[in-house]
N, C-alpha and C positions, 0 to 999 in steps of 0.2 A: 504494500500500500504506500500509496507518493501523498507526500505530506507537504501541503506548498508555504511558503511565505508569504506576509502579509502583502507583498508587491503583488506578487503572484498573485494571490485573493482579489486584487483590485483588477488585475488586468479580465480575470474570469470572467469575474461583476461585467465588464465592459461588454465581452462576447454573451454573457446568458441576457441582460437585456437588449442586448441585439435583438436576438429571436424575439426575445417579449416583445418590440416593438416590429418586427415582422407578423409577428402573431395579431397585434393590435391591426395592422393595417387589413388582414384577415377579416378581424371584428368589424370595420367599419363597412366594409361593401359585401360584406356575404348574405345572399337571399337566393331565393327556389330558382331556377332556370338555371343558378351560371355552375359550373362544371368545376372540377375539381382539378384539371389540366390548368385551367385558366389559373388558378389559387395558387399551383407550383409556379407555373412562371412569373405571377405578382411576387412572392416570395423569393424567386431566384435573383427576380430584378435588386427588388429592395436590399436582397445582402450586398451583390455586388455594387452596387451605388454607393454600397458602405464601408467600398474598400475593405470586404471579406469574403469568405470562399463558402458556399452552403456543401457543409460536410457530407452530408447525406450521400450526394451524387456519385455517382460508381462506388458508392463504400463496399467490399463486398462486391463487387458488380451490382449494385442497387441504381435501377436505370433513372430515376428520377430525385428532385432536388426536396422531394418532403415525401411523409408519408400519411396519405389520408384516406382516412378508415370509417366511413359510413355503415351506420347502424351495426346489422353482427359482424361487421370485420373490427376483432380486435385490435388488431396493430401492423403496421407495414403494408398496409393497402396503397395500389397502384393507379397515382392519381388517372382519369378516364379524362372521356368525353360526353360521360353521362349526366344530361341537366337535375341535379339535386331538387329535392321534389319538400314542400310542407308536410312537417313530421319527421324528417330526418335530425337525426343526431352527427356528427360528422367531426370526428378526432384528429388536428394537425399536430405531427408530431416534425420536426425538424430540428438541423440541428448548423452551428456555424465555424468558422475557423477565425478566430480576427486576434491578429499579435501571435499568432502560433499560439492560441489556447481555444479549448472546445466549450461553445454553451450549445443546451441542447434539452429542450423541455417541450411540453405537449399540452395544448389545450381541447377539450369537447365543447364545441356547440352547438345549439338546440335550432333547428328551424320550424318557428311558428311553435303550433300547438302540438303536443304529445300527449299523453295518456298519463295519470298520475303517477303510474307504478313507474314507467321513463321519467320521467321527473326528477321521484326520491333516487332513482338509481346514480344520477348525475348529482343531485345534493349527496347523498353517501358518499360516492367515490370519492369526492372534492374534499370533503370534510377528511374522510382516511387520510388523504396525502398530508393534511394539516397533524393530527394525529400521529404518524408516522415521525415527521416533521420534529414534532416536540423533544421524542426520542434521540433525535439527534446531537445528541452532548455527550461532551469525554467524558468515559468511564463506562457508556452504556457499551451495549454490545449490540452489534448487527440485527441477533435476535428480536429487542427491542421492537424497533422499527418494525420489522416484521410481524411483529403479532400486535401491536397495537392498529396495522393495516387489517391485520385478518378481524381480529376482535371488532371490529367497530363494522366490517362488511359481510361477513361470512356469520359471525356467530351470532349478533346482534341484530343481521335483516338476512340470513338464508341465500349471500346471494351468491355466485360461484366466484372465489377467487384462482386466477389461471397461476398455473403451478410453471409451465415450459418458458416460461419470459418472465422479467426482473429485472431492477434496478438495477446499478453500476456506479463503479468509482468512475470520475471525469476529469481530465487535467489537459496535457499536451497530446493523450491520445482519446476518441473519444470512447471505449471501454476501458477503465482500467479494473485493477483490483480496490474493493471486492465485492463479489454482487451482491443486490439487496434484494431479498426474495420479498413477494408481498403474502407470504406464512409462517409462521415457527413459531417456535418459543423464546420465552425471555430467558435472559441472561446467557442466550446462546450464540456460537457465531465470532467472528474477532471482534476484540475490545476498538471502539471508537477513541482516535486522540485527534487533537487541536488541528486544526486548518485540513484534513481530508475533506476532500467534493466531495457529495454522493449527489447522483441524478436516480429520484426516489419517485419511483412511478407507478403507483396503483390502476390496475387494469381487470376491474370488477364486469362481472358477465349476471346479467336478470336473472337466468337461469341456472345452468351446469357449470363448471369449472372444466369441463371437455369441450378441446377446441380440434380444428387439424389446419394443417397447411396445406392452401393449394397447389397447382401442379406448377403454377411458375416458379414456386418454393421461398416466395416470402409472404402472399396473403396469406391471414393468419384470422380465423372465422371460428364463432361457435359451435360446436356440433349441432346444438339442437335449435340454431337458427333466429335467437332470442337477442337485444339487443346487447354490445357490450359497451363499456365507457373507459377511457383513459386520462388521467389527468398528470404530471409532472413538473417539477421543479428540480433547479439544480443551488444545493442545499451545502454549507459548508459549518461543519464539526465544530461548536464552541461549548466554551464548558460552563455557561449558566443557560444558554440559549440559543439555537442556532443561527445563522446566517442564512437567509435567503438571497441569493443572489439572482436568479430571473424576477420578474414584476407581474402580476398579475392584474396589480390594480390599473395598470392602462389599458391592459384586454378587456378588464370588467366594465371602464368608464366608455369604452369605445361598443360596447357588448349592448350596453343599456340606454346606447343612442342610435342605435339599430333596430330599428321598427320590423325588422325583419327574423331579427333572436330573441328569442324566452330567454328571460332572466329570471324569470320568478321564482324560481328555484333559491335563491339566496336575496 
């Protein structure tokens, strides 16, 4: 595990609200008809404009510069040219390079009206990540984190948490050591010390906790076809309180000026 310096912390800061503010620019014009093709390349622009590099692209051979996961696609969905329809829930996860350090976090959004039970599912998740989040201070352990995600999703509202995908350390590469499962127990796992990144990502499923990968081998869906949610921050180790280093709160202000997104969830 790579343990940065407060220089180091700042420069982070720089790159994770990058994203937040690609993510924000997401918030403001996302509505039913426009396509999830269109959203990668507003996104690819906005990095590059930023004098940064969108990580994502060929990571892995991963053909595209984000990855957006509508309704049962959990994660690494392949942005389309499919016009996004009312009642869609729709996860960008992305990620940046700026100064040679990685930020890299994930927001869900809601199009129009959904059904209540969608609703709590997006307040749950959202709230886990915070949850989780707290955990984040020297002395705890991996575990922590882990089970205050599960505890607060799985045990408290039944809902599937996915076991095959997980958290990760963040620094100059964008996985490092070590990963952050969103299950386990406490006091398990390696000890958390000062200035480690973690990117702590809760990826709650309505339903099952059983997912499969499609044939292109990164869509990543529910089995049993039921909505999933993603949410993410990139989160740095302190020992009263953690450090949040990506922004939410400009996603949220830009979210709630969008006549086209439910907010009402929070």
């Amino acid at each position: 595990m790579i343990h940065k310096t407060e220089a180091e912390i700042a420069l982070m800061k720089e790159a994770a609200t990058l994203v937040s503010k690609t993510l924000t620019e997401v918030a403001k014009i996302l509505k039913p008809g426009m396509t999830t093709l269109a959203i990668d390349k507003i996104c690819a622009d906005f990095v590059r404009d930023h004098n940064a590099i969108p990580s994502f692209y060929n990571y892995r051979g991963y053909p595209h510069h984000v990855c957006a996961s509508v309704n049962d696609v959990v994660v690494h969905g392949f942005p389309n040219d499919t016009p996004l329809q009312e009642g869609d829930i729709v996860s960008i996860d992305m990620g940046v390079i700026l100064n040679g350090w990685h930020g890299d976090h994930a927001y869900t959004f809601i199009l129009g009206e959904v059904t209540p039970e969608v609703l709590q599912l997006v307040k749950v998740t959202k709230e886990s990540l915070y949850k989780g989040i707290e955990k984040a201070i020297v002395n705890n352990r991996v575990g922590d984190i882990s089970y205050a995600i599960q505890e607060h999703t799985e045990r408290k509202y039944g809902y599937g948490v996915v076991r095959e995908l997980v958290g990760h350390g963040l620094g100059r590469s964008l996985h490092e050591d070590p990963q952050v499962p969103n299950y386990g127990k406490r006091g398990t796992g390696p000890k958390l010390k000062e200035n480690l990144v973690l990117a702590i990502e809760p990826m709650i499923n309505l339903g099952s906790r059983e997912v499969y990968t499609e044939e292109d081998g990164w869509t990543v869906r529910t089995r049993d076809g039921k909505p999933s949610v993603h949410f993410e921050h990139d989160v740095c180790v302190k020992r009263n309180k953690a450090l949040i280093l990506s922004d939410y709160s400009i996603i949220e202000a830009a979210e709630k000026a969008n006549t086209n997104l439910n907010s009402s969830y929070y």
